[in-house]
C-alpha positions as CSV (number, residue, x, y, z in Angstrom):
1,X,2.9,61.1,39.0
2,X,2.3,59.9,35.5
3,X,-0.4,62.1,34.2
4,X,-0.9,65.4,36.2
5,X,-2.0,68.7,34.9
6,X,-0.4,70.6,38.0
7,X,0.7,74.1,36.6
8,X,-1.1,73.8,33.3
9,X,-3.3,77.2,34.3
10,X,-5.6,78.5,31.7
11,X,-6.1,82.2,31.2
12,X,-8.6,82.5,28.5
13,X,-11.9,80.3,27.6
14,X,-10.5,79.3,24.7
15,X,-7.6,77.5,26.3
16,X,-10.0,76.0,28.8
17,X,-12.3,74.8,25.8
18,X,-9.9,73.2,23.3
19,X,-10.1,70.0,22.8
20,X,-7.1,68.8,24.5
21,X,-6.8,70.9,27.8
22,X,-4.2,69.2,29.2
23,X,-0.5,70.2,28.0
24,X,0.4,66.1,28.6
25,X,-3.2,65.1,26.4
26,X,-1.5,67.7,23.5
27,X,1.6,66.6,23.7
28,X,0.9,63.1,23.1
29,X,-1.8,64.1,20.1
30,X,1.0,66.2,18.5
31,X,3.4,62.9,19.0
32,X,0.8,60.4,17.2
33,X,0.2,63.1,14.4
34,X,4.0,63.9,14.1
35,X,4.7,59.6,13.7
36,X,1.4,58.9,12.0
37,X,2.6,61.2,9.0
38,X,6.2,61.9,9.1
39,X,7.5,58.2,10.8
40,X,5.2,55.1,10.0
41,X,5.7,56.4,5.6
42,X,9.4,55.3,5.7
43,X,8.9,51.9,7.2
44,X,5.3,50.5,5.8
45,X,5.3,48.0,4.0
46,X,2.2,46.0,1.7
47,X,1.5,43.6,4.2
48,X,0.9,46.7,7.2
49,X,-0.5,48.9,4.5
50,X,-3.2,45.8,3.3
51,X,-3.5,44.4,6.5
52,X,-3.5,47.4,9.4
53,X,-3.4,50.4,8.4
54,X,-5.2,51.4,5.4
55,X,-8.3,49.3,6.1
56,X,-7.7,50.6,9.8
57,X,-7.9,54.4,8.4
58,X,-10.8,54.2,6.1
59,X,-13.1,52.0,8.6
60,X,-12.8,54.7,10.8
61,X,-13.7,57.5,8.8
62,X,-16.6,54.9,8.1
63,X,-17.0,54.6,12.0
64,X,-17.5,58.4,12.1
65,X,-19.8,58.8,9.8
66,X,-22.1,56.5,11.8
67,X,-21.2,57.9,15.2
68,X,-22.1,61.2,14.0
69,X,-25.8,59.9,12.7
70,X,-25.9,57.5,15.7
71,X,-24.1,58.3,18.3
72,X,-24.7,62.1,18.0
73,X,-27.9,62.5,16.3
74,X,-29.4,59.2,18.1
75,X,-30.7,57.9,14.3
76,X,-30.1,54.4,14.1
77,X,-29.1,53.0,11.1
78,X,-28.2,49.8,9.1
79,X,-27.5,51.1,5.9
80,X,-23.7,52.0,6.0
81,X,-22.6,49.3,3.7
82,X,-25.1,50.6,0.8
83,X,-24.0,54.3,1.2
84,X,-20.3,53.0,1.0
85,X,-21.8,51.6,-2.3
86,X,-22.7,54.6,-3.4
87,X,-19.9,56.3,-2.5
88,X,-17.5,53.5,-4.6
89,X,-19.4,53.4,-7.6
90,X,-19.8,57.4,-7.7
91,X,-16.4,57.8,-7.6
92,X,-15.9,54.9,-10.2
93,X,-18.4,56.2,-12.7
94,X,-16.7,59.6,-12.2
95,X,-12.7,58.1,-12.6
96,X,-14.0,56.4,-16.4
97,X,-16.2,59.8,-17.0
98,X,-13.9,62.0,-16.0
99,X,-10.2,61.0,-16.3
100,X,-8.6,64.8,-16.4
101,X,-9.9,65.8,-13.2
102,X,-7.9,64.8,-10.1
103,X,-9.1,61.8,-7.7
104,X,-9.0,64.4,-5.2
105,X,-12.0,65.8,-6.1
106,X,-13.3,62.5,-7.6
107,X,-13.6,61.5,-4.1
108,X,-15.3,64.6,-2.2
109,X,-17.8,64.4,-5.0
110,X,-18.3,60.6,-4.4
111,X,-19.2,62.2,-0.8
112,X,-21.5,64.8,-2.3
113,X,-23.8,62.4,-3.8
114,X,-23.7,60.2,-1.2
115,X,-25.1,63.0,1.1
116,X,-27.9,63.4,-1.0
117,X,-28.5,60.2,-1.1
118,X,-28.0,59.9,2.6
119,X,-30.6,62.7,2.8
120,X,-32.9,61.4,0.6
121,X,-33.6,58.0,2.9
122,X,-33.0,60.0,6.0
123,X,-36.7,61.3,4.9
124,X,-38.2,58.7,7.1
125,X,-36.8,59.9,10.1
126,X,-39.1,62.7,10.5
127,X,-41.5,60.3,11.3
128,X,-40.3,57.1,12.5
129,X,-37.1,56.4,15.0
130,X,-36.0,53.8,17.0
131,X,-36.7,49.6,15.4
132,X,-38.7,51.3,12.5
133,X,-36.0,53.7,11.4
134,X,-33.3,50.9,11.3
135,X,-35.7,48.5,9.5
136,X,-35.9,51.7,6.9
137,X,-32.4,51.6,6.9
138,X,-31.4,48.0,6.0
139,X,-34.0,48.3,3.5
140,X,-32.3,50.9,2.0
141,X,-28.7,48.8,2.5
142,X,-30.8,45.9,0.3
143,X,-32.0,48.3,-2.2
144,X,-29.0,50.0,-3.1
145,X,-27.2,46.8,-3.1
146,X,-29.5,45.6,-5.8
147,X,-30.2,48.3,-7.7
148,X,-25.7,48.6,-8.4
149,X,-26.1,45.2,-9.3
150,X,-29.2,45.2,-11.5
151,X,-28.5,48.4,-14.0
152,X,-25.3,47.7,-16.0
153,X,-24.9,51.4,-16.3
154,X,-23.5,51.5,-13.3
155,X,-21.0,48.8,-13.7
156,X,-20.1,50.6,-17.3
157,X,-21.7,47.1,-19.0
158,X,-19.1,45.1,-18.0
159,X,-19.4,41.4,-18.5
160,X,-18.4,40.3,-14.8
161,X,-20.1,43.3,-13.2
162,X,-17.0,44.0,-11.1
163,X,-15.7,47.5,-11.1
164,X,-11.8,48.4,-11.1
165,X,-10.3,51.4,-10.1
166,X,-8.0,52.9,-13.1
167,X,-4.5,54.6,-12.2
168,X,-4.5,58.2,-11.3
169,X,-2.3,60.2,-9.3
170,X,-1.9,62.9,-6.9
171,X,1.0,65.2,-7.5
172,X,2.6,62.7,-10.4
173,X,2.2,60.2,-7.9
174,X,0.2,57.0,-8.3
175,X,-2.2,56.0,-5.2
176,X,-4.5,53.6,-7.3
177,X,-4.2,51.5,-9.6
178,X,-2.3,48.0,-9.5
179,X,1.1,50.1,-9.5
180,X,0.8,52.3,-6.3
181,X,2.9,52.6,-3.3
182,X,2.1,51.0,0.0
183,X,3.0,54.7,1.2
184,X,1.0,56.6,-1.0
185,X,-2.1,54.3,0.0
186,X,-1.0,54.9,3.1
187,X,-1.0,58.9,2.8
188,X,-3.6,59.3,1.3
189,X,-6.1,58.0,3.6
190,X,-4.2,59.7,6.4
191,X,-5.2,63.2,5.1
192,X,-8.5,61.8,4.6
193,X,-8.8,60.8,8.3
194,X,-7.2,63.8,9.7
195,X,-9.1,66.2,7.9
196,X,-12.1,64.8,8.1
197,X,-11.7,64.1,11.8
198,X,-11.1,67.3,12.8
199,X,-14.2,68.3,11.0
200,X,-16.3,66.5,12.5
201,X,-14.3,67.2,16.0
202,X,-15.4,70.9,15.4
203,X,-19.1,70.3,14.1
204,X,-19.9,68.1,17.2
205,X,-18.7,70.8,19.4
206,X,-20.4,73.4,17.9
207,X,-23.9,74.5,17.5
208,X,-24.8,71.7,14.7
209,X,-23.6,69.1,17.2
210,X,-25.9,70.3,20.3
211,X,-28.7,70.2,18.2
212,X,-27.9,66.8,17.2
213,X,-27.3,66.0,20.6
214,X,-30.6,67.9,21.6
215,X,-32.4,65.3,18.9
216,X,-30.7,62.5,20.4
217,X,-31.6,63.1,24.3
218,X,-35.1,64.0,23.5
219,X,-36.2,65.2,20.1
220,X,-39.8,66.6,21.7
221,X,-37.9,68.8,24.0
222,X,-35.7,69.7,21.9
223,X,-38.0,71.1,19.5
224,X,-40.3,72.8,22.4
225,X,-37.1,75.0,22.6
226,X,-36.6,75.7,19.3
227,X,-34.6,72.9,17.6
228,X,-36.0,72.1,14.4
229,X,-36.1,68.4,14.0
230,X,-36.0,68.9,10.1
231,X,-32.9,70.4,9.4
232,X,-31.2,68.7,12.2
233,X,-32.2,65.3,11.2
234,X,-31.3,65.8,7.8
235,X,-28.4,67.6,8.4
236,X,-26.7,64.7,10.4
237,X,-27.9,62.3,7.8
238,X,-26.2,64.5,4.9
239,X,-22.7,64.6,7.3
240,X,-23.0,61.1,7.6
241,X,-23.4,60.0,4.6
242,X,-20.5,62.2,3.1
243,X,-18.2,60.6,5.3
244,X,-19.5,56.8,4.7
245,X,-19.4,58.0,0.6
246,X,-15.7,59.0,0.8
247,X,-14.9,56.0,2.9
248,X,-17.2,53.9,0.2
249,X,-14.9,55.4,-2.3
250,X,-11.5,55.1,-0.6
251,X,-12.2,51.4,0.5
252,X,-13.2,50.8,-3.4
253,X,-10.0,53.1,-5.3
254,X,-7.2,52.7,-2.9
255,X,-7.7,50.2,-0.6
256,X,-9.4,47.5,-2.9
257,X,-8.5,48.5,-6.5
258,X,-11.4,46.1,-7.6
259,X,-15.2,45.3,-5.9
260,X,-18.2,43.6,-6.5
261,X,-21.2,45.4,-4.6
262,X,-22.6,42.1,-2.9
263,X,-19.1,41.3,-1.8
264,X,-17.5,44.5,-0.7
265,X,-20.7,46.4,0.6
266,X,-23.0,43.6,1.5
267,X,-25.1,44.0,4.9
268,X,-22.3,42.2,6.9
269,X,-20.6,45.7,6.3
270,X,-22.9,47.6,7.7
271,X,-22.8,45.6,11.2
272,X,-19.3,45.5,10.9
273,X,-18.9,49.5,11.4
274,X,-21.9,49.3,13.6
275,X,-20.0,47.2,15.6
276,X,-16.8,49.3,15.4
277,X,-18.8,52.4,17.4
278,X,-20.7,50.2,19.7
279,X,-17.4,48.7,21.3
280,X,-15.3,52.0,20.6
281,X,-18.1,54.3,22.5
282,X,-21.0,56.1,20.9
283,X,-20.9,59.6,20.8
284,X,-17.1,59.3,20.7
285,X,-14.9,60.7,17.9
286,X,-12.0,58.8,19.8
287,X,-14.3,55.7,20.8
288,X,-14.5,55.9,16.7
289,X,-10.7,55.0,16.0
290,X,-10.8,52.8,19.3
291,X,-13.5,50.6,18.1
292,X,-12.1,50.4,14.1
293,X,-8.3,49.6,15.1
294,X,-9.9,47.1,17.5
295,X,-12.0,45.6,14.4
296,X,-9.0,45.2,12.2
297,X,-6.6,44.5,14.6
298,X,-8.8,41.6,16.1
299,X,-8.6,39.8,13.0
300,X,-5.1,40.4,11.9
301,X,-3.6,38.9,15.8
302,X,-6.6,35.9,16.0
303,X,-5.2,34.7,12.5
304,X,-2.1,35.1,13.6
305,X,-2.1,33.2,17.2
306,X,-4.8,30.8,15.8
307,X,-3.8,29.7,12.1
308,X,-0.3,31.0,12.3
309,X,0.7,29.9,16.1
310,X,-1.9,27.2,16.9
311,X,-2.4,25.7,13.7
312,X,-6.1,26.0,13.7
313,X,-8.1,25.5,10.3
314,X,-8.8,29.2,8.5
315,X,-12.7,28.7,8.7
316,X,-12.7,27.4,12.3
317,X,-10.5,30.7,13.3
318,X,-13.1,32.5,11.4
319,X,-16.0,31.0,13.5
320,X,-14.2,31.4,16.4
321,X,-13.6,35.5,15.9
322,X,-17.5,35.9,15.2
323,X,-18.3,34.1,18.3
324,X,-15.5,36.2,20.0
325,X,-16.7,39.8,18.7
326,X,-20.6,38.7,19.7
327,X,-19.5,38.0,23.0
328,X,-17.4,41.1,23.0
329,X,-20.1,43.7,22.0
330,X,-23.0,41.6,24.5
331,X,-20.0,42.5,27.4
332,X,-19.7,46.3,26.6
333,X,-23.2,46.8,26.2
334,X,-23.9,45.2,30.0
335,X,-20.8,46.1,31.8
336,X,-19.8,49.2,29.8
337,X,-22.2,51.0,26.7
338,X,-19.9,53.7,26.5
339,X,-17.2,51.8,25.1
340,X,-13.8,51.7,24.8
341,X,-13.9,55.2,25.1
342,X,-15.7,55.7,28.8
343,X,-13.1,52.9,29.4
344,X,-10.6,55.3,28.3
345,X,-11.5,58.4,30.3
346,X,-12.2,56.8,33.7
347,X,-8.5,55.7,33.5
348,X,-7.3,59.0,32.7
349,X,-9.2,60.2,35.8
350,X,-7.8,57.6,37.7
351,X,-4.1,58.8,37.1
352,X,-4.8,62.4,37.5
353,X,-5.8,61.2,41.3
354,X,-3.0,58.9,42.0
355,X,-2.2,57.1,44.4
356,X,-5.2,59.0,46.7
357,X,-8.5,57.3,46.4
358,X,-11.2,58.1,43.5
């Protein structure tokens, strides 16, 4: 009754392909895309720019970065807060090198050299998976961590070691600096996301992604049929790591305006996007946007039913929502490791069937 697909007939592969086979699954993308850009920009404001949706947008470019490394590929890894490090101050060193040339590209280079860095520690992955390879990881998450905070050049000498993110502007409009719009924050990371979304939509579909996916299942068979485990590993680790840099340096230019690297891009970031695609769905572009809007919306509603409703103390309702998201993640992983995502399908299967029995 509510979602049917009755009469949607397909006369081509392609159609039966796309991403979205069902008219009522297009229409409702096309409806999200159409508010997401041309609605929600007339009504933000700083608090739902600051609180919701620019954190939520950039996390979950973050988020599928990781899903693509290890939810795709199946290389685990611990290191996402250091490679959003790199990403921040490689766009930071280029904004104060560079001033004439737009943030734009400031920010796809950030993701550049993030992918080589990326690349660079995915070199142990060619020989170790599993507990070794995300031991190899976090190792890298501490190195990077203290090497930005250890070599002033980095930091361009200053005193405080904090960086800040000078104005610049995109069409002779500001989206950093202390004077920008909530909107044009806002934008910004929406063509981020969108663009980047779909693709990494089209390179998990596509021959790059089955080799990933080939890697992932088993990396022995994979290559006894001709899937080089060299290019493929790296390959996901370079993908990967362009989208945690260009996260690294959106979270650090628009979204923050000012970081310290132990504070912004410590280890606890690095769990926090790994939790993100465990309780959104591994493997999952969607399960990726479930799991970051869940992430930084839990937060936002317990501080405002706790502190806000309740009256609770700020560092009790603080406790409270780690306890909450351990318990969270230990439930998805024993009653359902596919996430919010698997969650998301079996109900969509449900209605097509309704009211007969699954």
């Amino acid at each position: 009754m509510f979602y049917r697909e009755a009469g949607d007939f397909k006369t081509s592969y392609i159609e039966d392909s796309q991403t979205f086979p069902i008219r009522l699954d297009r229409w409702g993308y096309y409806t999200i895309i159409f508010i997401a850009f041309a609605v929600i920009p007339f009504f933000i404001n700083d608090y739902w720019a600051n609180a919701v949706f620019v954190p939520f947008l950039i996390y979950s470019i973050a988020a599928i970065g990781l899903n693509i490394l290890t939810g795709y590929a199946g290389q685990v890894s611990l290191g996402t807060g250091g490679f959003m490090a790199v990403g921040a101050f490689a766009c930071y060193k280029l904004m104060t090198a560079f001033p004439e040339i737009n943030i734009i590209f400031h920010i796809l280079i950030s993701g550049g050299i993030t992918a080589a860095v990326g690349m660079a520690f995915g070199l142990p992955s060619l020989r170790i998976k599993g507990f070794y390879l995300a031991v190899a990881t976090l190792a890298a998450q501490f190195f990077l961590v203290w090497l930005f905070n250890k070599v002033p050049w980095f930091y361009n000498y200053s005193a405080s070691g904090q960086i800040s993110a000078p104005e610049r502007t995109v069409f002779g409009i500001a989206v950093t600096g202390p004077h920008t719009e909530a909107w044009a924050k806002y934008m910004i990371s929406l063509v981020f996301v969108f663009v980047l979304a779909w693709v990494a939509r089209n390179l998990t579909r596509g021959t790059v992604g089955r080799k990933w996916m080939a890697i992932r299942d088993m990396d022995i068979a994979a290559e006894i049929i001709g899937v080089n485990p060299l290019p493929a590993k790296l390959s996901a680790f370079a993908v990967s790591s362009f989208f945690v840099g260009i996260a690294g340096a959106l979270f650090f230019a628009v979204y923050l305006g000012a970081a310290e690297v132990g504070e912004a891009f410590g280890p606890q970031k690095s769990f926090l996007v790994l939790f993100m695609i465990i309780i959104g769905g591994l493997g999952s572009i969607f399960g990726s946007f479930a799991g970051a809007a869940f992430m930084v919306l839990l937060p936002v509603l317990l501080k405002n039913v706790l502190v806000g409703g309740l009256g609770w103390p700020t560092d009790l309702a603080a406790q409270f929502e780690i306890m909450l998201v351990g318990a969270l993640i230990i439930i998805f992983l024993i009653a359902e490791p596919h996430g919010i995502a698997q969650l998301w399908r079996i109900a969509k299967e449900k209605l097509r069937l309704w009211p007969f029995p699954h």
